[in-house]
C-alpha positions in Angstrom: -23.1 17.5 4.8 -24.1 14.5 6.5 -26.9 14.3 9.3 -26.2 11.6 12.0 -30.2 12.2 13.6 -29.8 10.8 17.3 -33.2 11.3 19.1 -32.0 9.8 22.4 -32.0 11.8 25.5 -30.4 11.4 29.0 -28.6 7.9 28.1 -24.5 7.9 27.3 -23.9 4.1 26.0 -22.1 2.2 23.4 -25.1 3.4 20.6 -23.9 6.9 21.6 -20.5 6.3 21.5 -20.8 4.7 18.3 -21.7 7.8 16.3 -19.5 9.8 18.3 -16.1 8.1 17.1 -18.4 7.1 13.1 -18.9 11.4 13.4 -15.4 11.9 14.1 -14.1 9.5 11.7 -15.9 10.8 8.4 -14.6 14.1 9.6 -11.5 13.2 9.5 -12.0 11.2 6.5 -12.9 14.6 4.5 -16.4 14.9 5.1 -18.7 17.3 6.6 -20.4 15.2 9.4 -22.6 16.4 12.4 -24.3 14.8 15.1 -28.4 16.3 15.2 -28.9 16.3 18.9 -30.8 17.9 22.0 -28.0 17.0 24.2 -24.5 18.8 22.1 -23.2 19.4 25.1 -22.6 15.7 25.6 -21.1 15.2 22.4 -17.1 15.6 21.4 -18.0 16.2 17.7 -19.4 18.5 15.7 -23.1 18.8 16.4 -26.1 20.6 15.4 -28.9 21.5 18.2 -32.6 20.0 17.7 -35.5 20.3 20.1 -36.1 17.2 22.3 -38.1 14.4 20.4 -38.1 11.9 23.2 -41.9 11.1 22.3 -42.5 9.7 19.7 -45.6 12.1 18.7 -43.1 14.8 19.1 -40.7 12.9 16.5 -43.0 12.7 13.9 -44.1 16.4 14.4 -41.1 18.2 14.2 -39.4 15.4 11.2 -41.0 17.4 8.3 -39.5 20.7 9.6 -36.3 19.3 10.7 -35.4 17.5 7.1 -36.1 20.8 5.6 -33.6 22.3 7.8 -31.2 20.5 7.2 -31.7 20.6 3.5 -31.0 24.6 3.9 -27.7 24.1 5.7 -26.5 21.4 3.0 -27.2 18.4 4.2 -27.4 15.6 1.5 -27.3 12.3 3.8 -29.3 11.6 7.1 -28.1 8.4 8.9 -31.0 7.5 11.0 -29.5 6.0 14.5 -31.0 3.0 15.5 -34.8 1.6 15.8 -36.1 4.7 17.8 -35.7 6.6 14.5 -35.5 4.0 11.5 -39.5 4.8 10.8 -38.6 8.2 9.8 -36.8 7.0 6.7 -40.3 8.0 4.3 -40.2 11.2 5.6 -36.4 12.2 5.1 -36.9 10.3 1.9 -40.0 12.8 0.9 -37.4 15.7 1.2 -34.9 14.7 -0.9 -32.1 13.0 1.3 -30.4 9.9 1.0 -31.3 7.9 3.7 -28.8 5.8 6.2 -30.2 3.5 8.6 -27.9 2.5 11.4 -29.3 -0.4 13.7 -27.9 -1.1 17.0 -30.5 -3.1 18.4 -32.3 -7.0 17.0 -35.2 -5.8 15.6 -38.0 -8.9 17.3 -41.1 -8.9 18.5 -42.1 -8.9 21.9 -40.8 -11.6 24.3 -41.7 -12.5 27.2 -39.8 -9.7 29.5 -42.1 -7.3 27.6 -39.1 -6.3 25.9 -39.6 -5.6 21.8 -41.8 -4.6 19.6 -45.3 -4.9 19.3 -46.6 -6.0 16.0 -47.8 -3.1 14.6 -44.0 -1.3 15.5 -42.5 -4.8 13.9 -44.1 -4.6 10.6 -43.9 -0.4 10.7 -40.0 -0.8 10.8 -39.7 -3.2 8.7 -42.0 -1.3 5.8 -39.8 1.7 6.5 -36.8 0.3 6.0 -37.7 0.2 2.3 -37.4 3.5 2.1 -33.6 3.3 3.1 -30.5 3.5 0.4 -28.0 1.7 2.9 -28.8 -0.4 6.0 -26.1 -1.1 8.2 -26.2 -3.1 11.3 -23.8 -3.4 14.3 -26.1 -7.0 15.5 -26.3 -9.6 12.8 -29.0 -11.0 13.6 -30.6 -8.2 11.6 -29.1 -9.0 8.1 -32.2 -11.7 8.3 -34.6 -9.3 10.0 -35.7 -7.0 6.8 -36.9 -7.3 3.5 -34.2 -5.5 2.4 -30.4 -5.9 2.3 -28.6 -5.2 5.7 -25.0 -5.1 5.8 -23.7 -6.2 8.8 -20.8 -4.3 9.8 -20.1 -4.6 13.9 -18.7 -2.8 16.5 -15.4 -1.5 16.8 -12.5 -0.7 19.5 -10.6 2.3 19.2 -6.2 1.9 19.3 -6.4 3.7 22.3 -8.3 0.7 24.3 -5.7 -1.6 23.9 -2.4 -1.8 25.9 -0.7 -4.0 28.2 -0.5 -3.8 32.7 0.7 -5.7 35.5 -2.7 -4.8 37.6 -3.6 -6.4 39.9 -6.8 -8.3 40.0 -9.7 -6.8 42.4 -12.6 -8.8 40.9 -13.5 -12.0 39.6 -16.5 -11.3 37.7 -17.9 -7.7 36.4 -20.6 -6.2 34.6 -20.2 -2.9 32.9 -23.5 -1.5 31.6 -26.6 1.2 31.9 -28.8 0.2 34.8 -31.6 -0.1 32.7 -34.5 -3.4 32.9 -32.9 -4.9 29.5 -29.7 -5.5 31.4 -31.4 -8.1 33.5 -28.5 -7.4 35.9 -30.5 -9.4 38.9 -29.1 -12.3 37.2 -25.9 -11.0 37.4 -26.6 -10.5 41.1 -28.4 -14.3 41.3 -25.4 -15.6 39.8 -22.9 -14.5 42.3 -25.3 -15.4 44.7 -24.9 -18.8 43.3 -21.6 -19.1 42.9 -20.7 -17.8 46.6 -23.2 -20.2 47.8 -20.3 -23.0 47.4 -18.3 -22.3 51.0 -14.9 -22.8 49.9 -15.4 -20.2 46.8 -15.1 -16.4 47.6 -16.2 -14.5 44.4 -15.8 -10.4 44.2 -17.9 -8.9 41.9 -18.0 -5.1 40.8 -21.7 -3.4 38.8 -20.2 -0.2 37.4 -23.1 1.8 35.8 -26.3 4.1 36.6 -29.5 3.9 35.7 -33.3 3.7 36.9 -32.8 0.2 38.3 -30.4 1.1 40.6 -32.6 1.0 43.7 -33.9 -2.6 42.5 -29.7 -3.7 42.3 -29.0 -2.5 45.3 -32.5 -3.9 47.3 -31.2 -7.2 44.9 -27.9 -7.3 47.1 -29.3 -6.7 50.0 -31.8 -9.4 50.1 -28.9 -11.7 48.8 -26.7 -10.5 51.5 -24.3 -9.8 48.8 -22.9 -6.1 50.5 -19.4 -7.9 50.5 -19.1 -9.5 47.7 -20.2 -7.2 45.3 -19.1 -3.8 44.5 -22.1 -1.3 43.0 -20.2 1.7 41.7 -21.2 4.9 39.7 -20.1 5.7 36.2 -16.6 6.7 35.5 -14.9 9.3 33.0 -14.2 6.8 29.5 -10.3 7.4 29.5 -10.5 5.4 33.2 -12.1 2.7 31.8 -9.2 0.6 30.6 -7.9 0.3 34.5 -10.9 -1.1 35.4 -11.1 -3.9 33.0 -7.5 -4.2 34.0 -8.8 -4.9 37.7 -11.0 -7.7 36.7 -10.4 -11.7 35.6 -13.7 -12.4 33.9 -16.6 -9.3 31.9 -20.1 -10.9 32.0 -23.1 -9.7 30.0 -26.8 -10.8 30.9 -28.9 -8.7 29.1 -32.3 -9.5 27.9 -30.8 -9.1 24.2 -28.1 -6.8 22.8 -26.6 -5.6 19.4 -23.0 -5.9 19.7 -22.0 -4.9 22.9 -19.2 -2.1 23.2 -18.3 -3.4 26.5 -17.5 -6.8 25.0 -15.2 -5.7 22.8 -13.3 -3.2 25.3 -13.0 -6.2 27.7 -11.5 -8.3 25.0 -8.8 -5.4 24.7 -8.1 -5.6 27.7 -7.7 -9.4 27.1 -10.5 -10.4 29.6 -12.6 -13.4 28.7 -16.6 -13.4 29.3 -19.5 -14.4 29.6 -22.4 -13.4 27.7 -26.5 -14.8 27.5 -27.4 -16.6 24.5 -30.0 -13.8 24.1 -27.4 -10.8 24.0 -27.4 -10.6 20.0 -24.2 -11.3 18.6 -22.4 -11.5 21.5 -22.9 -14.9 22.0 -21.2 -15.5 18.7 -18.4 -13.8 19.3 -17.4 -15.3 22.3 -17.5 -18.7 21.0 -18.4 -18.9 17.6 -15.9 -16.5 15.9 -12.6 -17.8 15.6 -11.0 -19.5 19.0 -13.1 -19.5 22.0 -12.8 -16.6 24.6 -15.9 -17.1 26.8 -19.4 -19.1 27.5 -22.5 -18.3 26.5 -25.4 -19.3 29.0 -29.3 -19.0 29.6 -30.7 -17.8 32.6 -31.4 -21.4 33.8 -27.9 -22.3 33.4 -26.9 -20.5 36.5 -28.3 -22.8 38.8 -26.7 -25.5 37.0 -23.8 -26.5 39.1 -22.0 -28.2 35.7 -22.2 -24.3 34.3 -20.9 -23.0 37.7 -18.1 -25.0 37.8 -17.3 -23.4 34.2 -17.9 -20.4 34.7 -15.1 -20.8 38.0 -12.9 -22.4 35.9 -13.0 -19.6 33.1 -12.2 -16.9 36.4 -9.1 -19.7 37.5 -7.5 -19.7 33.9 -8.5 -16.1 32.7 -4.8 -15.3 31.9 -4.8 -17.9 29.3 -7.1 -16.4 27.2 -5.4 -13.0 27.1 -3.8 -13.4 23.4 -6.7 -14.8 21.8 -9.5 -11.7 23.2 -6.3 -9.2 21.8 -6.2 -10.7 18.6 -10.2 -10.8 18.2 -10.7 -7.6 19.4 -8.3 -6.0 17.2 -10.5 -8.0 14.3 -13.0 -5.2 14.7 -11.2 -1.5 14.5 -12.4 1.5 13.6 -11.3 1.5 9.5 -13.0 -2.3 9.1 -16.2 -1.1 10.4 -16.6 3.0 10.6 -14.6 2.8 7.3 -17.2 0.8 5.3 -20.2 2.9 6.6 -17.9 5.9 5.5 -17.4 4.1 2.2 -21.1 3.3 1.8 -22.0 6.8 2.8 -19.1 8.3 0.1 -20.8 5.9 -2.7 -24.2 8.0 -2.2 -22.7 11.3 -1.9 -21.4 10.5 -5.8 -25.0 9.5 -6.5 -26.6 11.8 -5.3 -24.0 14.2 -7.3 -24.9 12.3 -10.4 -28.3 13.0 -10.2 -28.1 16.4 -10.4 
């Protein structure tokens, strides 16, 4: 069996997603793959129930008797989901599995949004990952972030994202993410602000999301006097999500920093161009640096530039024209090039691990 440990509680984002469809996949691949979760209720995979861990304190307690747990029901591989549960890795290790690590998010130090890690947690993760037989990463910027070998694999877009409409559009400019401080989606809000601020322009805008920074958006809009222009909505069921990037010319990103954003990638199926901050992992270099050009990447000063307005209005003007190229790249990362090679990795240690005994 193989353990996808996810310690996260009360989010549903693109990390979750991720092992959701990599759960199904090995599943269907032949393998015997569960999600370890408190929340199996919000998972449509096979999953096994664990107490909450949300504190770290509580993580560390309950790690021991968890790995021997899962040892008893057959588990030979744990693939440790993200940061939050990387410095486990010795203590899976102690017990005898083969340990995965799965990053999502750029492993840095702390900047100066407080976002990061603090040295101590910086040097911690990076010792533990030592203790790792495979380190995959869905942000490249971690394949120079450890001391060990980290195979940078992506994210992916499921055949079920893509297809083609005759929408029409409602919105010039959208963001689709958690409400959460690392979004930095007052810039979003700034930026509109901005861009309306030019009397002959008219942008709509749509925030579709929830999170604990709603009441800061929303008091963000306000004090822009933004009501009309932009659109704050709640979260919608996954299998709608297609019609809404359908509804929009142009997906933006601001975040603070990113891994490889799943919304970037379900925009480009949808064949809708973005724009993305320099900051927001590898993002940035797949808008503009991986094959032909579907986007801009910015800085947070840029938006008061009126050179990178004018851009960013011309990218909303000619949005259609980008259409082929965001297909073709986003059909670059599918779910056999990337949950295929963590499944290959993953079968390679299983055959080890047999060998051994």
């Amino acid at each position: 069996m193989i353990c996808i440990y996810s310690p996260s509680e009360n989010i549903w984002g693109g990390g979750q997603v991720y092992i959701e469809y990599l759960c199904n996949y090995m599943n269907d691949k032949g393998l015997s793959a569960v999600i370890a979760t408190s929340e199996p209720k919000s998972f449509s995979c096979p999953t096994i129930k664990m107490d909450s861990v949300l504190s770290k304190k509580k993580r560390l307690l309950d790690s021991h008797s968890f790995a021997k747990r899962i040892k008893k029901e057959g588990a030979k591989v744990i693939v440790l989901n993200d940061l939050s549960s990387l410095w486990l890795a010795p203590i899976f290790k102690s017990h005898g599995l083969r340990v995965v690590a799965l990053l999502h998010i750029y492993l840095h130090k702390k900047n100066s949004a407080g976002l990061g890690y603090s040295t101590f947690e910086y040097h911690l993760l990076r010792a533990s990952s030592l203790f790792c037989d495979k380190v995959f990463s869905v942000n490249k910027e971690n394949v120079s972030a450890f001391p060990v070998k980290v195979e940078f694999v992506g994210n992916f877009v499921s055949p079920w994202f893509f297809g083609s409409t005759t929408m029409p559009k409602k919105y010039d400019l959208a963001i689709i993410s958690r409400l959460s401080k690392e979004k930095n989606i007052p810039l979003f809000v700034k930026l509109i602000e901005n861009l309306n601020s030019n009397k002959a322009v008219d942008i709509k805008a749509l925030i579709l999301g929830r999170g604990e920074e709603k009441d800061k958006i929303i008091k963000a809009i306000k004090s822009a006097g933004l009501e009309d222009s932009i659109d704050l909505q709640d979260w919608v069921d996954r299998a709608e999500l297609p019609s809404i990037y359908d509804s929009i010319r142009c997906f933006a990103i601001t975040s603070y920093h990113e891994g490889f954003a799943t919304t970037l990638l379900e925009a480009h199926a949808r064949g809708v161009p973005s724009i993305t901050t320099k900051s927001a992992g590898f993002c940035a270099e797949f808008i503009e640096g991986y094959g032909a050009e579907t986007g801009i990447a910015f800085t947070p000063e840029d938006i008061n530039s009126t050179e990178f307005q004018q851009k960013v209005l011309s990218l909303i003007d000619n949005a259609e024209s980008y259409y082929d190229d965001c297909i073709n790249k986003a059909k670059l990362f599918n779910e056999d090039e990337v949950l295929g090679r963590i499944t290959h990795g993953v079968e390679l240690l299983l055959d080890k691990n047999q060998k051994v005994r």
